[in-house]
N, C-alpha and C positions, 0 to 999 in steps of 0.2 A: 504494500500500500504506500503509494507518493506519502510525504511529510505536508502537514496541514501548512506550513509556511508557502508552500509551493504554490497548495492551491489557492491562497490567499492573496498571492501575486497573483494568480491567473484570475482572480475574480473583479480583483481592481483592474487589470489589464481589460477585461471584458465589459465594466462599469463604462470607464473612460472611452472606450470605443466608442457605445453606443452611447455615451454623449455627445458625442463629436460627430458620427454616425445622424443623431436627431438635429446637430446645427447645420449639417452640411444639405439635410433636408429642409432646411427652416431656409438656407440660402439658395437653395434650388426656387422658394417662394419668394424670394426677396429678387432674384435676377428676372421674374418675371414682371415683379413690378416693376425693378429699372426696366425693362425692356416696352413697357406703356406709358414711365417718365419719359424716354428718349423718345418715342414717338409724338409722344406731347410737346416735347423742346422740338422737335422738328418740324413740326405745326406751327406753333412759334417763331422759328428761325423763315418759317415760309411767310409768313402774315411781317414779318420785317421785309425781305424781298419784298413783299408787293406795295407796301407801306414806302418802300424807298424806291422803287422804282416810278413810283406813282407820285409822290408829294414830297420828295425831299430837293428844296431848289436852293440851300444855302451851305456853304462850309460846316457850318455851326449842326445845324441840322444832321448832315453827313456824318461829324464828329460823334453826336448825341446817339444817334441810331449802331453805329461801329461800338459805342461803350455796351450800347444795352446787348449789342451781339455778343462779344467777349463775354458780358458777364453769364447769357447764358450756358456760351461753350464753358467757361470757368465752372458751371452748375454743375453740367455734363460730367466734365472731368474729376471733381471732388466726388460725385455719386459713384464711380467708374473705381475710382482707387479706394475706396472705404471698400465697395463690395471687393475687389481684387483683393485687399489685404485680408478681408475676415476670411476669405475662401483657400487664401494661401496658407494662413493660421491654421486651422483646421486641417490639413493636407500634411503640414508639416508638422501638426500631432499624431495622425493617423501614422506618419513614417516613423516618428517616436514610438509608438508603438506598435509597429509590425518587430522595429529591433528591441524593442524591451521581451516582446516575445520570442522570440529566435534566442537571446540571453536566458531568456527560462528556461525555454527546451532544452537550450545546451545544459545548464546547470542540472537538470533534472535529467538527461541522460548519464552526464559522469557519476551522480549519485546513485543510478540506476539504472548500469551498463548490463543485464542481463537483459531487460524491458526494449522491446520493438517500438518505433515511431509510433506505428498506431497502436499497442496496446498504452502508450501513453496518453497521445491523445484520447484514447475511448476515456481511460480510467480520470484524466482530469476534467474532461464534459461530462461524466457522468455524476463529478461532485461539484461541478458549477451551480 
């Protein structure tokens, strides 16, 4: 029988998964919203087009219209790199822990060099 410390890694290893697991579906929801923000800013970005094509007859004007474009490409890009960052976070825990597990498994074969891959794995899902 594995050592309960083992399985007690393996069960926080399996906790954390499927938290990260549930955020990474919570940001599967969140890129759909950005993705009906960015259609909205491009709605936006078009009603400036026609707004400037149509009625802008002064420098000043010109200027005013160019700020309000920037700012909403500026929108675009902060919503772009928030979701980029929480989805690479999340990525880069899940690779944290494929090798936190691979470090168990090893440990838990040198302690129990008789034991087959899968009669380990069965025996530690079966006390998850």
């Amino acid at each position: 029988m594995i050592d309960e410390r083992f399985i007690i890694s393996a069960r926080e290893i399996r906790k954390q998964y499927s938290q990260l697991s549930q955020e990474l579906q919570n940001s599967n929801d969140t890129i759909k919203l950005l993705a009906e923000y960015l259609s909205e800013k491009v709605g936006e970005l078009d009603d400036f087009k026609k707004t400037l094509n149509g009625k802008v007859k002064t420098k000043d004007q010109l200027i005013d219209f160019s700020k309000k474009i920037l700012f909403k490409i500026s929108e675009i890009e902060e919503k772009e790199k928030s979701l980029t960052k929480k989805i690479n976070d999340i990525n880069n825990g899940l690779e944290n822990l494929r090798k936190e597990e691979v470090i168990l498994m090893n440990k838990i074969k040198e302690k129990y060099p008789e034991k087959s891959n899968q009669e380990i794995k069965t025996e530690v899902h079966s006390r998850l």
